[in-house]
C-alpha positions in Angstrom: 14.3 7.9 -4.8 11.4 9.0 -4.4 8.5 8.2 -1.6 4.4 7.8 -1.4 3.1 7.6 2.1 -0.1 5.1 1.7 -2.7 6.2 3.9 -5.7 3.5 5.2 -8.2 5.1 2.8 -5.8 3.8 -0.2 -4.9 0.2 1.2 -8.4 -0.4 2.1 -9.5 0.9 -1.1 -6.8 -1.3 -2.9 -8.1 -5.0 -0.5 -11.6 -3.8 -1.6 -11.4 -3.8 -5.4 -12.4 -0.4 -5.3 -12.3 2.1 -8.3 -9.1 3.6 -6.9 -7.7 -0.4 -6.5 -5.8 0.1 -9.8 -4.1 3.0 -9.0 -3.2 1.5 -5.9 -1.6 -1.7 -7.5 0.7 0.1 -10.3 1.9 1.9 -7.0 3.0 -1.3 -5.6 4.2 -2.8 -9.1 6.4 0.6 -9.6 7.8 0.2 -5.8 8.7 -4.0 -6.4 10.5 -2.3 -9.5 12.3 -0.1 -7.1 11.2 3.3 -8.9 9.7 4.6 -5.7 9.3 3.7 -1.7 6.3 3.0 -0.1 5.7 3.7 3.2 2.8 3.2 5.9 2.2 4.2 9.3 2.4 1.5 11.9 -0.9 3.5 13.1 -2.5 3.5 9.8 -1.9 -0.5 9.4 -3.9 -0.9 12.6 -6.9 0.6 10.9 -6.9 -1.2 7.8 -6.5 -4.6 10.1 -9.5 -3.4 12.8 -11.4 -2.0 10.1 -11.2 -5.5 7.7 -12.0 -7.0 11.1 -15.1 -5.6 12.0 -16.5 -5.4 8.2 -15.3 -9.0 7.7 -14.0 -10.8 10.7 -10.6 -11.4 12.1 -9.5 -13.9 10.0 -9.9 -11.4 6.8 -7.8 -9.3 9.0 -5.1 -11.6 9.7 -4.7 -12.5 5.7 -4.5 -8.8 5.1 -1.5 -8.7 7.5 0.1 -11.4 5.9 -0.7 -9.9 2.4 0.8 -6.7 3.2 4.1 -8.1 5.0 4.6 -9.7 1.1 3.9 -6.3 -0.5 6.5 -3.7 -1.3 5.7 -1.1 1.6 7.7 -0.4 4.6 6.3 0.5 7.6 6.9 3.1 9.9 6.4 2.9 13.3 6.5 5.0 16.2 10.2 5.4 17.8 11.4 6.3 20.9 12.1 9.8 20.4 8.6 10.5 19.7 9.0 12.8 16.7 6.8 11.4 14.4 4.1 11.1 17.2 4.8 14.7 17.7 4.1 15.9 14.6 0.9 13.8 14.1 -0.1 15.4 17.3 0.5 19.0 15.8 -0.9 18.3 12.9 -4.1 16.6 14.9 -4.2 20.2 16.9 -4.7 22.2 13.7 -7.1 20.3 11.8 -9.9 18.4 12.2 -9.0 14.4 10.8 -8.5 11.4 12.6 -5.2 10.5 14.3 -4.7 7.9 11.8 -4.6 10.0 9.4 -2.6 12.8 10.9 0.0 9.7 11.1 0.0 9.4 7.4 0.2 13.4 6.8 2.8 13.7 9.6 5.1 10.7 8.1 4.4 12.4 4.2 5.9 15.9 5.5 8.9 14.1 7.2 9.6 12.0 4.3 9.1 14.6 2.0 7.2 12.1 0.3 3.2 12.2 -1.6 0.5 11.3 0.3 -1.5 8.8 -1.7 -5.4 9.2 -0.4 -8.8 9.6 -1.7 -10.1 9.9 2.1 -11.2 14.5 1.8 -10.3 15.3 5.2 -6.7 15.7 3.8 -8.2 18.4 1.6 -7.3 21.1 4.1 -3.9 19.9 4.0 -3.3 20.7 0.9 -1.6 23.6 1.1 1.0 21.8 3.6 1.4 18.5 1.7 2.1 17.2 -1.6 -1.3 14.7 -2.1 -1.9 12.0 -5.2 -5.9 12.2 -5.3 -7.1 8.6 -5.9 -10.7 8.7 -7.4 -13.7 6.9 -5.2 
């Protein structure tokens, strides 16, 4: 089956009713339909629930959480062996994006799976991962 790796640009995008928040949505219908996997970074996860917090408060947050524990994505967090912190760090070396997001890109080339964004400091990526543009 195959897999999207949901970065924080996308989720956020999705809570915000953002233009991209339809794109987003048949995503998660087509994943609760089994027709593809989901995934999200632990790391990635924390953004959308600090950022929610600071722009809203923390009990905006705390919804979000329980929203997406109900949605079809699985997240991904960081084991003990380190690898996928290892490759986000790699990844993090070579360009310039945040660590979040090198979580998302590192998890995508892992998985083998698209990397759903709209955020352009994946643009450089391109040419290492397979990305689904969303539109701002």
């Amino acid at each position: 089956m195959a897999g999207c790796v949901l970065d924080s640009w996308a989720l956020l995008a999705f809570f915000e009713d953002e233009p991209a928040a339809p794109a987003v949505e048949e995503l998660l219908h087509q994943a609760g339909r089994g027709r593809h996997r989901l995934l999200l970074t632990t790391v990635n996860w924390a953004e959308v629930y600090y950022a929610t917090m600071r722009a809203v408060s923390p009990e905006a947050a705390e919804q979000q959480a329980r929203t997406i524990a109900g949605l079809p994505i699985e997240l991904i967090g960081i084991s003990d062996d380190l690898k996928l912190a290892r490759a986000a760090a790699r990844i993090k070396g070579r360009h310039r994006l945040s660590l979040a997001d090198a979580f998302a890109a590192a998890l995508a080339q892992e998985t083998k799976a698209e990397l759903v964004t709209g955020d352009r400091e994946f643009k450089p990526l391109e040419r290492e991962l397979r990305i689904r543009w969303l539109t701002a």
